[in-house]
C-alpha atoms as an extended CHARMM CRD file, in Angstrom:
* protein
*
       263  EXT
         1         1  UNK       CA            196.7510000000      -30.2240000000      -98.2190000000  PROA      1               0.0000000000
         2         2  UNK       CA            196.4020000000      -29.5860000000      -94.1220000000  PROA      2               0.0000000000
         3         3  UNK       CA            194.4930000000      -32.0220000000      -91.9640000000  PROA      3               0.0000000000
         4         4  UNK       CA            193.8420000000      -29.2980000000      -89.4370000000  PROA      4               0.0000000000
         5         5  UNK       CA            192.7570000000      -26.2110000000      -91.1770000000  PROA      5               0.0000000000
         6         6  UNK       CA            191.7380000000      -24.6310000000      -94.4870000000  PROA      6               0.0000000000
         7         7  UNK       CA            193.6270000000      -23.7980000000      -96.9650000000  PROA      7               0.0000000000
         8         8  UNK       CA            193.1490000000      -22.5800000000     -100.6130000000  PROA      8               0.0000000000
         9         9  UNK       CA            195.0400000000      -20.6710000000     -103.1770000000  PROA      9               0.0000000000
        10        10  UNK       CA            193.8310000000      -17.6470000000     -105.0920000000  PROA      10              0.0000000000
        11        11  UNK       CA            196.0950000000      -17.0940000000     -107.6750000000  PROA      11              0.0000000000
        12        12  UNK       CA            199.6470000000      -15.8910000000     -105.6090000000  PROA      12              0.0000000000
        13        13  UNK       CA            197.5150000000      -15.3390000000     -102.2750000000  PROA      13              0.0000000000
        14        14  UNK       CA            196.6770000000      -18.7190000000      -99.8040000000  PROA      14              0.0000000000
        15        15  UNK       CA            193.7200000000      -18.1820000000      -97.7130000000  PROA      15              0.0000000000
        16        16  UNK       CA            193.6040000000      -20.1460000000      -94.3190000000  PROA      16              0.0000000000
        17        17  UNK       CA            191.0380000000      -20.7620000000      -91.9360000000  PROA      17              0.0000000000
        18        18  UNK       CA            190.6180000000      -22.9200000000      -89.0180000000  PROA      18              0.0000000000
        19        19  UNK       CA            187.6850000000      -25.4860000000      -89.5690000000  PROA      19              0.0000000000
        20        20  UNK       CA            185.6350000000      -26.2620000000      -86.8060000000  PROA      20              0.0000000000
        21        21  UNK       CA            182.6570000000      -23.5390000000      -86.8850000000  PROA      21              0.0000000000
        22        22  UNK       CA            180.5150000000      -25.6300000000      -85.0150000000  PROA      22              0.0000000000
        23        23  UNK       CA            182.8020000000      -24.3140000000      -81.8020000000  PROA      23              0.0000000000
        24        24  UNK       CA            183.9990000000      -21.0730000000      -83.5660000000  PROA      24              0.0000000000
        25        25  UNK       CA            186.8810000000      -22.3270000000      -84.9500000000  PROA      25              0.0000000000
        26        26  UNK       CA            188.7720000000      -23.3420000000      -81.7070000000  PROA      26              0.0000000000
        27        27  UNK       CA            192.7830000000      -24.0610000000      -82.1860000000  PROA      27              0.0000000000
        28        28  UNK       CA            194.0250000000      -27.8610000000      -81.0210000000  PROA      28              0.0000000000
        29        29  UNK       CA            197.4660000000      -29.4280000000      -80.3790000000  PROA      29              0.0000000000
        30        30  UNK       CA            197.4920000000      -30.8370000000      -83.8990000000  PROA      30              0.0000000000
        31        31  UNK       CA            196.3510000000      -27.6190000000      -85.4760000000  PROA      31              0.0000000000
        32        32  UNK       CA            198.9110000000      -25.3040000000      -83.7470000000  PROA      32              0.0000000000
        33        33  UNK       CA            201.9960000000      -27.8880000000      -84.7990000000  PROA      33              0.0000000000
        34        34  UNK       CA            200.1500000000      -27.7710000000      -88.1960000000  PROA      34              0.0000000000
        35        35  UNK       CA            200.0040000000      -24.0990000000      -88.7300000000  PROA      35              0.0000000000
        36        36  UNK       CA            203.3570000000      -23.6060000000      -87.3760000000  PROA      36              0.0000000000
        37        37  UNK       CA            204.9760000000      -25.8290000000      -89.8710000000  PROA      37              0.0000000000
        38        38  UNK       CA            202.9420000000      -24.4090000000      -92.7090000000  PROA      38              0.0000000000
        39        39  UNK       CA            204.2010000000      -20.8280000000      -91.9480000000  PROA      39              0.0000000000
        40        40  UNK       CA            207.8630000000      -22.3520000000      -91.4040000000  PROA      40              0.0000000000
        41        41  UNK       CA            207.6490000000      -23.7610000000      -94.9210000000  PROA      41              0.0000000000
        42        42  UNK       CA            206.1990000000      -20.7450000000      -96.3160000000  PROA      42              0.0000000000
        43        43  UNK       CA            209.4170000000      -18.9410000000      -96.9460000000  PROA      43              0.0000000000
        44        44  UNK       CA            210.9540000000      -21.0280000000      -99.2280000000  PROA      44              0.0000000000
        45        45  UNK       CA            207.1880000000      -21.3060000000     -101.1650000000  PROA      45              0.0000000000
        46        46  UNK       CA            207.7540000000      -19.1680000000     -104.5400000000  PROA      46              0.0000000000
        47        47  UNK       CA            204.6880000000      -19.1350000000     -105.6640000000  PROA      47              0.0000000000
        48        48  UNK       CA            202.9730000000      -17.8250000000     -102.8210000000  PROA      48              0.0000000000
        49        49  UNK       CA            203.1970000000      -13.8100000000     -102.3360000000  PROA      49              0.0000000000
        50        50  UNK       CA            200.8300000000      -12.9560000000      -99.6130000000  PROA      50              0.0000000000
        51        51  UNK       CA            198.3640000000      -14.6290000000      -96.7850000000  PROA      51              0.0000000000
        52        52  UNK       CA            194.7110000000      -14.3760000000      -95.2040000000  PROA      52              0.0000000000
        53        53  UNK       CA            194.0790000000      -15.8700000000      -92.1160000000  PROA      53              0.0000000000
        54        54  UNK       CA            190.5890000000      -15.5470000000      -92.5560000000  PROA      54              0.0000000000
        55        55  UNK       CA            187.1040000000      -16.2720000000      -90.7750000000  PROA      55              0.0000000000
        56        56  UNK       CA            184.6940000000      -18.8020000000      -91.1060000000  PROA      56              0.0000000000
        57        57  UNK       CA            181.3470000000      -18.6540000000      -91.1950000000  PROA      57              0.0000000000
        58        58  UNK       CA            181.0790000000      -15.8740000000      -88.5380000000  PROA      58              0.0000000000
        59        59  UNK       CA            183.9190000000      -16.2900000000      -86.2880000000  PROA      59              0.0000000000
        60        60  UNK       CA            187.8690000000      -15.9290000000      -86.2310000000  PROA      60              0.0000000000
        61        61  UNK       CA            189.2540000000      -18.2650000000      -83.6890000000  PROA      61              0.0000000000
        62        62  UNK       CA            187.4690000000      -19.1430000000      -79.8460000000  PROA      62              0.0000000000
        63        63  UNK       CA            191.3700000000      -19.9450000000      -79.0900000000  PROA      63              0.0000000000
        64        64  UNK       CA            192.6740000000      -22.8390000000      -77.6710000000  PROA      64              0.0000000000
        65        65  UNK       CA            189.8630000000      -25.7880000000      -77.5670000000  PROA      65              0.0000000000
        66        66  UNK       CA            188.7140000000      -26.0730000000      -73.9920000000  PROA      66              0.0000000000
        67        67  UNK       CA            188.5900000000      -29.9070000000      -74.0070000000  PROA      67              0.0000000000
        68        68  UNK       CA            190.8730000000      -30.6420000000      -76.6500000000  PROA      68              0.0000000000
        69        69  UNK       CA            193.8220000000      -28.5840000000      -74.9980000000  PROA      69              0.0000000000
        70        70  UNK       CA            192.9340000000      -26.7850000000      -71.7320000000  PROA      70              0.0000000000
        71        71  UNK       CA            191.6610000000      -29.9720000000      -69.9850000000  PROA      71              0.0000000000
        72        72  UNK       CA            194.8520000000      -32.2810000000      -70.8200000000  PROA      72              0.0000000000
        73        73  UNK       CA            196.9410000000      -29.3700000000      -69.7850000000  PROA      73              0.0000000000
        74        74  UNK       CA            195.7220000000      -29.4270000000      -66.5210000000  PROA      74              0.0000000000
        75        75  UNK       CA            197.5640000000      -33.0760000000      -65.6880000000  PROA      75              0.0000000000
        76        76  UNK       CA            200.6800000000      -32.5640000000      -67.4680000000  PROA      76              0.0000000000
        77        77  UNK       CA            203.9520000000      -31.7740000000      -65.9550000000  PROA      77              0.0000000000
        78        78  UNK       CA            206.3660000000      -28.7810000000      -66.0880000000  PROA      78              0.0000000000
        79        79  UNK       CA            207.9460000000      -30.5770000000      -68.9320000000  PROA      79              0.0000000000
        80        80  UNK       CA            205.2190000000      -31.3930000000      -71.0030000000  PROA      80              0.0000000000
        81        81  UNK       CA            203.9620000000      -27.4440000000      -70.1930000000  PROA      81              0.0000000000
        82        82  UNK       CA            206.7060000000      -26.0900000000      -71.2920000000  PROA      82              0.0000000000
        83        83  UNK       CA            206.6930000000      -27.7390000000      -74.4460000000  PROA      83              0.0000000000
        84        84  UNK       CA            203.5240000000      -26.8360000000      -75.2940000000  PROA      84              0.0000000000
        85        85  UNK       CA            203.4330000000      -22.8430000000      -74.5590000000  PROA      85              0.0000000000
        86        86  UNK       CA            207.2560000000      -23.2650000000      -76.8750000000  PROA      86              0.0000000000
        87        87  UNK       CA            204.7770000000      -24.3820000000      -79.5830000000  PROA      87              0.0000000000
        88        88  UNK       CA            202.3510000000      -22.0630000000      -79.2990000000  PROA      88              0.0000000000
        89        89  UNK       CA            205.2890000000      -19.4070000000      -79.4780000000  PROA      89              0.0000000000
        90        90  UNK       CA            206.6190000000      -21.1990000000      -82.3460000000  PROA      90              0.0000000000
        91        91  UNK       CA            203.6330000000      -20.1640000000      -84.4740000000  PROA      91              0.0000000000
        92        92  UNK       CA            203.8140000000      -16.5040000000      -83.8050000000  PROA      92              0.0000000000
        93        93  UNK       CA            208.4890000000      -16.7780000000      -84.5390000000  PROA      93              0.0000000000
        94        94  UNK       CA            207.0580000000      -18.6100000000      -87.8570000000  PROA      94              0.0000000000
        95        95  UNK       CA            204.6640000000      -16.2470000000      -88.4470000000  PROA      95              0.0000000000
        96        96  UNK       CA            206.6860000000      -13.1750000000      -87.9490000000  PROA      96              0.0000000000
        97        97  UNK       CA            208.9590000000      -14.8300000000      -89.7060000000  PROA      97              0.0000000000
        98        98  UNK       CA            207.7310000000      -16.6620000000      -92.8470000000  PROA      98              0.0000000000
        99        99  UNK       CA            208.4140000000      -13.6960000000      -95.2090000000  PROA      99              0.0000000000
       100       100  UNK       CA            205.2460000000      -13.1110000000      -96.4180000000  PROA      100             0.0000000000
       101       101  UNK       CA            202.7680000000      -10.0030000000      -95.5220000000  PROA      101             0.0000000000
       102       102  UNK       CA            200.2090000000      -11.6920000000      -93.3260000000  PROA      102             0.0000000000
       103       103  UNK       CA            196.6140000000      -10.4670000000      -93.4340000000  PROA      103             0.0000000000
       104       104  UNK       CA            194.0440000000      -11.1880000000      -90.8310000000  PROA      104             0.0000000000
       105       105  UNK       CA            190.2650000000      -10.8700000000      -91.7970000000  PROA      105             0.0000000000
       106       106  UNK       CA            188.4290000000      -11.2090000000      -88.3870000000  PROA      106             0.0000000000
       107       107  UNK       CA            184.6810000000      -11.7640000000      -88.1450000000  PROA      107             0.0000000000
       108       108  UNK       CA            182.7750000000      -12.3130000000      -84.8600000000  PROA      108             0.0000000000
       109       109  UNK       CA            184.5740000000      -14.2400000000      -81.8790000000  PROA      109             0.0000000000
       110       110  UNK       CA            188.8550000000      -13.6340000000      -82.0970000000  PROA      110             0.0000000000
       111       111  UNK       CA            189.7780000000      -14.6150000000      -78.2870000000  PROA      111             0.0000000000
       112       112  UNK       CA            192.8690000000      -16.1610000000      -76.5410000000  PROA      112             0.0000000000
       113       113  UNK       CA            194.9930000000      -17.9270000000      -79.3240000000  PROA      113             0.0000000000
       114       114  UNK       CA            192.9920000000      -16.2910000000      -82.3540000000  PROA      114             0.0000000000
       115       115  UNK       CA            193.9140000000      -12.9330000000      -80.8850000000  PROA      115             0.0000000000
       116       116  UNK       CA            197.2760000000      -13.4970000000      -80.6630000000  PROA      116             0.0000000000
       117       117  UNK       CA            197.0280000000      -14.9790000000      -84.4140000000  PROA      117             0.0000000000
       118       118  UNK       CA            195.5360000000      -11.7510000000      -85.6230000000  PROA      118             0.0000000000
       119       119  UNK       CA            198.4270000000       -9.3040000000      -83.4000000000  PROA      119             0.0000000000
       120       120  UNK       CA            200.8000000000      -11.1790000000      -85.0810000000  PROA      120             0.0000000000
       121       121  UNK       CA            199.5080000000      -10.3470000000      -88.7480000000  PROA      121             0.0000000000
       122       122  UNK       CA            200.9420000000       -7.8100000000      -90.2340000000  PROA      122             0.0000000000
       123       123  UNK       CA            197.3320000000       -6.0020000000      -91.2670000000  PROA      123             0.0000000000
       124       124  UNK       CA            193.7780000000       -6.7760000000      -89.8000000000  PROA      124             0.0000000000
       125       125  UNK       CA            190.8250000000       -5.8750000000      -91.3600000000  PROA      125             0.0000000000
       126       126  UNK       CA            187.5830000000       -6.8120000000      -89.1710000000  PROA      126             0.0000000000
       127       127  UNK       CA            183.8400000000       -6.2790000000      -89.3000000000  PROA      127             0.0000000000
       128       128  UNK       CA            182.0930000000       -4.0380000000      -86.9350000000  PROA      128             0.0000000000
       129       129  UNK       CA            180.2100000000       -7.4170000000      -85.2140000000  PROA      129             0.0000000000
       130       130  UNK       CA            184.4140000000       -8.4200000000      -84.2190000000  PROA      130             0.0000000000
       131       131  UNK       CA            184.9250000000       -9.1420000000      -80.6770000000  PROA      131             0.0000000000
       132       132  UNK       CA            188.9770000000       -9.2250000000      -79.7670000000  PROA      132             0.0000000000
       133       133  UNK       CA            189.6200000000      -10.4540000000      -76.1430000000  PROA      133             0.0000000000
       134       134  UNK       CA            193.0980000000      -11.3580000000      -74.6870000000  PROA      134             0.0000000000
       135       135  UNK       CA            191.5270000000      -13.6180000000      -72.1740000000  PROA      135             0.0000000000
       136       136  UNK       CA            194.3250000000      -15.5570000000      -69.9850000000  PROA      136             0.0000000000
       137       137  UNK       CA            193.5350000000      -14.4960000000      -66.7410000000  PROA      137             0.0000000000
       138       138  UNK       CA            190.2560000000      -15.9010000000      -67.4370000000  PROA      138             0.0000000000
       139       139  UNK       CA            191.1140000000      -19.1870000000      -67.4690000000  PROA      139             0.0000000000
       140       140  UNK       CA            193.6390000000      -18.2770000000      -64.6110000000  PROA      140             0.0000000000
       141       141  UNK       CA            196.7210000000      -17.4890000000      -66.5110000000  PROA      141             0.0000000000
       142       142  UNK       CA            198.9020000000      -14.6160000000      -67.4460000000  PROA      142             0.0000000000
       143       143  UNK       CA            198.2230000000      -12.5000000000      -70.1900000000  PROA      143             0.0000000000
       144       144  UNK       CA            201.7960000000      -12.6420000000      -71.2660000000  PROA      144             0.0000000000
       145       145  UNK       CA            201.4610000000      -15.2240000000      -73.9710000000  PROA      145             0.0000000000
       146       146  UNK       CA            202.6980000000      -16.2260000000      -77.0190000000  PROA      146             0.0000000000
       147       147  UNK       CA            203.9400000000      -12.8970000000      -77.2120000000  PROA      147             0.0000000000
       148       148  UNK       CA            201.7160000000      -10.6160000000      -76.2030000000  PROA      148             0.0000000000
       149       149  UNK       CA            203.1850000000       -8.5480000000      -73.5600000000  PROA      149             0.0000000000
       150       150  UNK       CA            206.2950000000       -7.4980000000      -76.0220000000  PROA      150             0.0000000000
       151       151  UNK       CA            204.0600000000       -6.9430000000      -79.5220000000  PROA      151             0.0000000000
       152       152  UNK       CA            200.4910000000       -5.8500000000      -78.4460000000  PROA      152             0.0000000000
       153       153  UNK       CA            201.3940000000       -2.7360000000      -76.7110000000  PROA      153             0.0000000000
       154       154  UNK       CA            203.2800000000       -1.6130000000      -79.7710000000  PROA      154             0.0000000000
       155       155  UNK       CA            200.0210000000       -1.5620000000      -81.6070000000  PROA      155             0.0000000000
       156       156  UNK       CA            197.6760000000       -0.0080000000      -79.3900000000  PROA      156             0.0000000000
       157       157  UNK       CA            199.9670000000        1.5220000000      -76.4770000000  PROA      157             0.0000000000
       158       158  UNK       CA            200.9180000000        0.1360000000      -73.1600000000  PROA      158             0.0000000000
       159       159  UNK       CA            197.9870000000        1.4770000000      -71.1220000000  PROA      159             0.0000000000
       160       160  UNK       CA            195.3080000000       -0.1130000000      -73.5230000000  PROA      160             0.0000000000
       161       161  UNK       CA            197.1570000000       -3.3900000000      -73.8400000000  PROA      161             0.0000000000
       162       162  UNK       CA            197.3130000000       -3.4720000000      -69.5520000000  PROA      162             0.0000000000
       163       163  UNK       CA            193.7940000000       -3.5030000000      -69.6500000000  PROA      163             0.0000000000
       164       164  UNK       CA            192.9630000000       -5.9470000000      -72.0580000000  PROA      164             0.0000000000
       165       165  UNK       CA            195.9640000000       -7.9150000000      -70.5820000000  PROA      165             0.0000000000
       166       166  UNK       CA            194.6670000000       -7.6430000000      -66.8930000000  PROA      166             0.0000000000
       167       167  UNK       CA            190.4340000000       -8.0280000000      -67.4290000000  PROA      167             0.0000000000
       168       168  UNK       CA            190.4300000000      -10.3600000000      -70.3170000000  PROA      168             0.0000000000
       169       169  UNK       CA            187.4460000000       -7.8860000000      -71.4120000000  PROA      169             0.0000000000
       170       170  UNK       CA            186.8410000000       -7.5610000000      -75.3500000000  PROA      170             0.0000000000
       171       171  UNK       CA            187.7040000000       -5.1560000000      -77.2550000000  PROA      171             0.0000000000
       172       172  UNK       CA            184.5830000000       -4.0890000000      -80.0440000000  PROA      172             0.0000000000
       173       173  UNK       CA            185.3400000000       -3.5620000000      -83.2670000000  PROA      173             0.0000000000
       174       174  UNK       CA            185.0860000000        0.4890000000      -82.9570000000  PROA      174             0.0000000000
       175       175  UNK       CA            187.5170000000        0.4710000000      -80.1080000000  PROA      175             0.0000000000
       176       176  UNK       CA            190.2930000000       -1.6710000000      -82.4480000000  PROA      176             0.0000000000
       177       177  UNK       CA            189.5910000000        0.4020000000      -85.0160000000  PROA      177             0.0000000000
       178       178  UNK       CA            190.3120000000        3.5510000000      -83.0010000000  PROA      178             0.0000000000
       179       179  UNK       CA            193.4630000000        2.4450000000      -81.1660000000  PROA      179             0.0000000000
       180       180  UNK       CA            194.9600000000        0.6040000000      -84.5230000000  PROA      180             0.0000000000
       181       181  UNK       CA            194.6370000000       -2.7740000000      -83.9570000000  PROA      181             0.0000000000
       182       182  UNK       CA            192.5470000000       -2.8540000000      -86.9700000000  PROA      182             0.0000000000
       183       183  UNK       CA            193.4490000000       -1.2140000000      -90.2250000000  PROA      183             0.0000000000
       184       184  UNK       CA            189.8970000000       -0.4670000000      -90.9690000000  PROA      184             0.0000000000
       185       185  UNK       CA            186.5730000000       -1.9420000000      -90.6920000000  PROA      185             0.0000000000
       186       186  UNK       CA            184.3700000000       -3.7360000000      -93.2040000000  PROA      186             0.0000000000
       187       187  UNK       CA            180.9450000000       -5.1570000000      -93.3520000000  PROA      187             0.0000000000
       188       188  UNK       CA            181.1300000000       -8.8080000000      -92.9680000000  PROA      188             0.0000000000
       189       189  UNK       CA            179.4300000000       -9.5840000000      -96.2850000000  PROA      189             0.0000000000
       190       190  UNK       CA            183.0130000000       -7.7160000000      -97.8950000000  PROA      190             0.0000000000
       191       191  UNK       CA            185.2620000000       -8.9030000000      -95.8700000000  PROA      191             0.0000000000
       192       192  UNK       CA            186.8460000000      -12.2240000000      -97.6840000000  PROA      192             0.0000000000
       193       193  UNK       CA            187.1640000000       -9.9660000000     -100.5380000000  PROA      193             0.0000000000
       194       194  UNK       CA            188.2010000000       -6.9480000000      -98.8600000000  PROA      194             0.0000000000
       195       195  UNK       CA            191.1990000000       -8.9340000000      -97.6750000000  PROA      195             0.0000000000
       196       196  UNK       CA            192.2770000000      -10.7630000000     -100.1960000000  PROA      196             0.0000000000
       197       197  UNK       CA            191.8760000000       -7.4380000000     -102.6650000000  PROA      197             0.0000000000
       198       198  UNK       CA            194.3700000000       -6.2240000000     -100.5530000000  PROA      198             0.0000000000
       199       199  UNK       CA            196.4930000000       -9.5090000000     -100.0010000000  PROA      199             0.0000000000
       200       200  UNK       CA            196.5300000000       -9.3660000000     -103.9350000000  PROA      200             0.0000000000
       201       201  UNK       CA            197.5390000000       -5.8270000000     -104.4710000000  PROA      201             0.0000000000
       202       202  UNK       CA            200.0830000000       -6.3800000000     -102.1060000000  PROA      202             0.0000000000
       203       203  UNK       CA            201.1730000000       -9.7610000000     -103.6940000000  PROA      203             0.0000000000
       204       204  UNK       CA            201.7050000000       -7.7050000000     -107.1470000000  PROA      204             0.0000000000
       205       205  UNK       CA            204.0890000000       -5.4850000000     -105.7450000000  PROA      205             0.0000000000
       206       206  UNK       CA            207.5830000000       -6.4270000000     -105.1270000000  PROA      206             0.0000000000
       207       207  UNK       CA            207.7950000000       -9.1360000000     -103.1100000000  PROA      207             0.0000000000
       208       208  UNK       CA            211.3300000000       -9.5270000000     -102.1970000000  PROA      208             0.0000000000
       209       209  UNK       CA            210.9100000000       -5.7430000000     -100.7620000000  PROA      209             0.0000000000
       210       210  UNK       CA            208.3600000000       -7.0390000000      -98.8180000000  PROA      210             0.0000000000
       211       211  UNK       CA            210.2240000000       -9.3270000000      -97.4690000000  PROA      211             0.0000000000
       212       212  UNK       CA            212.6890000000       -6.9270000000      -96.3290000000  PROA      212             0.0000000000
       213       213  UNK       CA            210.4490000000       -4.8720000000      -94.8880000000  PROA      213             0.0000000000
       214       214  UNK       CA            208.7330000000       -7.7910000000      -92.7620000000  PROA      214             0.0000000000
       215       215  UNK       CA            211.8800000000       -8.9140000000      -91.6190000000  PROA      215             0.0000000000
       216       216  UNK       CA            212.8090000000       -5.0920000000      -90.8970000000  PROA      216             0.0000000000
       217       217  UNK       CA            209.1730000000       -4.7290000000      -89.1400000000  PROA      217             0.0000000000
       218       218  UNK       CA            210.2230000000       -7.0830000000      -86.7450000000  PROA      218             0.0000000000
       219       219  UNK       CA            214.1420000000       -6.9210000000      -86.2240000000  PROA      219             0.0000000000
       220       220  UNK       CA            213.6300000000       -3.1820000000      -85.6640000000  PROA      220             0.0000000000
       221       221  UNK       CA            211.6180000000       -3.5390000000      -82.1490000000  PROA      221             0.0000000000
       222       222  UNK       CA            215.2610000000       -4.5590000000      -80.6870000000  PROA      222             0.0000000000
       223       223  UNK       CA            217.4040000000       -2.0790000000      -82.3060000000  PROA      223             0.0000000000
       224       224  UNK       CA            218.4700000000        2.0140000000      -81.2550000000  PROA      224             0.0000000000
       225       225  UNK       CA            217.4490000000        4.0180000000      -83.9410000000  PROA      225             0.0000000000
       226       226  UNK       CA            220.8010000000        4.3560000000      -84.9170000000  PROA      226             0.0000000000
       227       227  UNK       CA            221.0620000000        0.3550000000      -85.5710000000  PROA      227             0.0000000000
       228       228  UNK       CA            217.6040000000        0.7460000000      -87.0360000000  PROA      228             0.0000000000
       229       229  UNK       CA            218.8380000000        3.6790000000      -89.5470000000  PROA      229             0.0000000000
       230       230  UNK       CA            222.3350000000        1.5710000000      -90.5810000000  PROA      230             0.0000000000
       231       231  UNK       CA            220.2900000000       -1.6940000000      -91.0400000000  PROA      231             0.0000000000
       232       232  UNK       CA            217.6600000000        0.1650000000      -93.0800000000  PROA      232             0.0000000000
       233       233  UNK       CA            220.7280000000        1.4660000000      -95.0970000000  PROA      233             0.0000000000
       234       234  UNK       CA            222.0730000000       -2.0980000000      -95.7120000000  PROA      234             0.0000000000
       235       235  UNK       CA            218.4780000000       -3.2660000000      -97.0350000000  PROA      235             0.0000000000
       236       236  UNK       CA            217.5850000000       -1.0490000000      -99.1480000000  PROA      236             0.0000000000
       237       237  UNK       CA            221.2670000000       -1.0490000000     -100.7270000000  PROA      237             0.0000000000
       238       238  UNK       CA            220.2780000000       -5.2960000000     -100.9740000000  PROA      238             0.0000000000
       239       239  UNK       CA            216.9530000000       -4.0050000000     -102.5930000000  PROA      239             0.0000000000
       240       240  UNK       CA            218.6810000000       -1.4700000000     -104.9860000000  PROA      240             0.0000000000
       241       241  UNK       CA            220.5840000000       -5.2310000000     -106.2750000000  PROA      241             0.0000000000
       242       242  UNK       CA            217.0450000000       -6.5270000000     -107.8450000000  PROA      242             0.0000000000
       243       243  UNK       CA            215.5070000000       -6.6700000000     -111.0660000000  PROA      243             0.0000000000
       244       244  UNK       CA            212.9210000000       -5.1260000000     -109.7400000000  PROA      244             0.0000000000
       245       245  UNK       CA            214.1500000000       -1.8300000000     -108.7870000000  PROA      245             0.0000000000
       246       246  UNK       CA            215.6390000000       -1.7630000000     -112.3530000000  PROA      246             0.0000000000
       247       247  UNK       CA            212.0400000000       -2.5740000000     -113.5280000000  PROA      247             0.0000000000
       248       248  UNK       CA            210.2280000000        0.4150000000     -111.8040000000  PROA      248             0.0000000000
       249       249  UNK       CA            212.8830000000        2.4240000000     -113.2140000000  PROA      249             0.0000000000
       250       250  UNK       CA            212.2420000000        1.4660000000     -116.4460000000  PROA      250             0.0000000000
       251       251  UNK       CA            208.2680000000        1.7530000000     -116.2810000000  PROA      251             0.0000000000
       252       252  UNK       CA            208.8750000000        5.1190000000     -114.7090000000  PROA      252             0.0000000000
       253       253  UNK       CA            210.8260000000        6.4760000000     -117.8750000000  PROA      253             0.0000000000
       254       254  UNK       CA            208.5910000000        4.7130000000     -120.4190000000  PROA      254             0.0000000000
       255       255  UNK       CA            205.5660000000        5.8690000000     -118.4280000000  PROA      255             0.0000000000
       256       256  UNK       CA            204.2480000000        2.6230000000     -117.8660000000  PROA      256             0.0000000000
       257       257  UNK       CA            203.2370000000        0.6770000000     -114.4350000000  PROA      257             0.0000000000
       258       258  UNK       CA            206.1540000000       -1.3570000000     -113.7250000000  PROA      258             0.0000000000
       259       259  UNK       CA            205.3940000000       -5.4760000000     -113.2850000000  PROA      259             0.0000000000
       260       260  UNK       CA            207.4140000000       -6.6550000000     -110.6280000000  PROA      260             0.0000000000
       261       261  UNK       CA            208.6630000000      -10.6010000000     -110.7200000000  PROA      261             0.0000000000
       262       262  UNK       CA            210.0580000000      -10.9640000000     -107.0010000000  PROA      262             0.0000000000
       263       263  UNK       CA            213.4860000000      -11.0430000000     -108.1280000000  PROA      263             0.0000000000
């Protein structure tokens, strides 16, 4: 089990949190290198189909720990800098690229580091009391981090992410709702189970086509669309290889709901 955040299994789906709700669940050296080597071992983990990165008790993430991380920063050197915003990046690449659909459940405070967590999920549900703020020019930094310049204007357009980008302001629940940052809202008293209903139905489904469509997800941002059109060609022909195309097949002709097995 972690040292630096939650985690728990529910049936095929993990559920993580970060644990510190005392300081609404701030993120620290030990739990980004944690986190980032969970999700880097995650792809080679059979038995789980499907995350939540989920709140705890009222609050997603306050980011990166003011003492903890933003006060030793200050005296390090360019070396020691740099090695620390490649971790922090490392957690999104491992994210993106651990295989497994990624859903974000975020309650309350999501800011800094726990918003660039829930833009790099691959669905976020959130309550209507969720406040989402990018907020490095608060703390006198850029607001391209970890990311965010290249993936958050592909989900809510480049004008909206400038402006979160540039003011740090939040961004209410209605707003991410509107411009599709969130896939829907939910009243906080639903939302663990909203999520991990979904993780789950997702998890049922087949899971090496997920996979493929992740990694598609993500490879695609780079490509024309005529790459994008011949790569999609040369997955799904990989796809059309596994027992569980054959098994939807079969359920469809026996009228029955096929039970997919990942393979």
């Amino acid at each position: 089990m972690p040292d630096h955040f939650r985690l728990r299994h529910e049936g095929s789906v993990a559920a993580v949190t970060l644990d510190r709700p005392d300081r609404k669940n701030p993120l620290t050296f030990d739990s980004y290198a944690e986190l980032r080597d969970w999700f880097r071992n995650l792809r080679d983990d059979e038995g789980t189909k499907a995350v939540v990165f989920g709140s705890n008790s009222g609050n997603f993430s306050s980011g990166g720990d003011v003492h903890d991380i933003i006060g030793p920063l200050v005296g390090m050197d360019m070396k020691d800098l740099l090695k620390f915003t490649r971790m922090t990046g490392d957690l999104v690449r491992a994210m993106l690229g651990c295989g497994k659909p990624v859903v974000a459940a975020v309650d309350g405070i999501c800011v800094g580091a726990g918003a660039i967590i829930a833009m790099a999920s691959d669905l976020r549900l959130a309550t209507p009391q969720a406040r989402t703020a990018f907020l490095f020019t608060r703390v006198g930094l850029a607001g391209c981090d970890m990311g965010a310049c290249a993936m958050l204007p592909r989900i809510i357009g480049q004008g909206r992410a400038a402006e979160l980008l540039y003011t740090g302001r939040s961004m209410s629940a209605d707003e991410g709702a509107q411009w599709g940052f969130f896939n829907r809202l939910v009243p906080s008293e639903d939302l663990s189970a909203e999520a991990l209903s979904l993780a789950g139905k997702i998890a049922e489904g087949p899971n090496f086509a997920h996979m493929m469509t992740k990694t598609m997800l993500n490879q695609e941002w780079s490509m024309t669309l005529d790459q994008a059109i011949e790569a999609e060609a040369q997955a799904q022909a990989i796809c059309m290889q596994t027992g569980d195309f054959r098994r939807a097949y079969e359920a469809f002709v026996a009228k029955e709901q096929p039970v997919f097995q990942g393979d």
